[in-house]
C-alpha positions as CSV (number, residue, x, y, z in Angstrom):
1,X,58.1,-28.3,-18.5
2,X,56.0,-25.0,-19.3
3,X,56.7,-24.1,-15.5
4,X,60.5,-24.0,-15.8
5,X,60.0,-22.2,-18.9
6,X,58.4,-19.5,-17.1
7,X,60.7,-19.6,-14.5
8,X,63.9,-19.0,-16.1
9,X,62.5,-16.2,-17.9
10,X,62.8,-13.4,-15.7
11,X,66.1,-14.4,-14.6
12,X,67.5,-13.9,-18.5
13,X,65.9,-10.9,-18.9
14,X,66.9,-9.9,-15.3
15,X,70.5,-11.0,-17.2
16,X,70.3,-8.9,-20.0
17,X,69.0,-5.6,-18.6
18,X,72.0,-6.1,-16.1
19,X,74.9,-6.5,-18.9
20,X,72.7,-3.4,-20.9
21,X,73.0,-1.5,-17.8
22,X,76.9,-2.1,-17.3
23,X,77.5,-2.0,-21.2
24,X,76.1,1.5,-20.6
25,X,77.9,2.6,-17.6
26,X,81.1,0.9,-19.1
27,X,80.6,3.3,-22.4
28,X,79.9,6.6,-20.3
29,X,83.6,5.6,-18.0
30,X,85.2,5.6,-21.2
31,X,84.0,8.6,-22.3
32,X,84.6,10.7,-19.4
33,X,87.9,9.0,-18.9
34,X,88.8,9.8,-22.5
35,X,88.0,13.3,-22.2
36,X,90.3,14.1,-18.9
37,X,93.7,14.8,-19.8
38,X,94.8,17.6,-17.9
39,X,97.4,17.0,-15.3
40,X,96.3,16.7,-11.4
41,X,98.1,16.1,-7.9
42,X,96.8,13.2,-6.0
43,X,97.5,13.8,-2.2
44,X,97.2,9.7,-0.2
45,X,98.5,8.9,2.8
46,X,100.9,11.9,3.0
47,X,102.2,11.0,-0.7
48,X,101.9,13.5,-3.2
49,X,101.5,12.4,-6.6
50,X,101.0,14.2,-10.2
51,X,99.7,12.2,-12.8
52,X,97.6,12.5,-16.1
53,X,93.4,12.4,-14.8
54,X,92.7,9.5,-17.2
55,X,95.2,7.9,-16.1
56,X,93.8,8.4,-12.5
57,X,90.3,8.1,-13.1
58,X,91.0,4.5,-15.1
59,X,93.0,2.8,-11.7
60,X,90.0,4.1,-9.6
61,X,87.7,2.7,-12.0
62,X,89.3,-0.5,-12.4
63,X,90.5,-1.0,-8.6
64,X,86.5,-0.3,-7.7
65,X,85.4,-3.0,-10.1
66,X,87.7,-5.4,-9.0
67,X,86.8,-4.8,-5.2
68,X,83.5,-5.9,-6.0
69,X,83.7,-8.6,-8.8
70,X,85.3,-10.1,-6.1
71,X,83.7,-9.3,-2.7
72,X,80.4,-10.9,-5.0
73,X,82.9,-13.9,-5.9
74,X,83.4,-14.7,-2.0
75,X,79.7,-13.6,-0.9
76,X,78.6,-16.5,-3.7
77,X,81.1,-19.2,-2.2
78,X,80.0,-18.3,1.2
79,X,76.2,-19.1,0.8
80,X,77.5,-22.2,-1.4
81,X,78.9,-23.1,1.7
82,X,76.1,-22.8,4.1
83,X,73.5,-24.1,1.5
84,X,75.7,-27.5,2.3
């Protein structure tokens, strides 16, 4: 029993250092996001767009963390599957 103890451990303060570590990077976003409110053009593809940089900077932000909440979603079912 003392083993497992020991084991799991690490992993919840591997845990918690992790969420510290985004709670951070989550607060400095915000901040820099809050503090852009000038007006910028957005050249994509050959479309030009004008938009407030907040506004920007927040779809960026949220697109990015998307893309890989779910790129880790799929690389987790994957080795579920090979583990079976």
């Amino acid at each position: 029993m003392q083993n497992m103890e020991i084991m799991e451990k690490p992993k919840t303060q591997y845990s918690r250092m992790f969420y510290l570590l985004m709670a951070i990077v989550l607060i400095l976003t915000a901040i820099f996001i809050g503090q852009n409110w000038q007006p910028i053009k957005i050249n994509l593809l050959g479309i030009e767009m004008t938009g407030r940089a907040f506004l920007v900077f927040a779809v960026i932000f949220s697109s990015g963390f998307s893309i890989g909440y779910f790129a880790r979603s799929i690389k987790k079912n994957v080795s579920k599957e090979k583990s079976l």
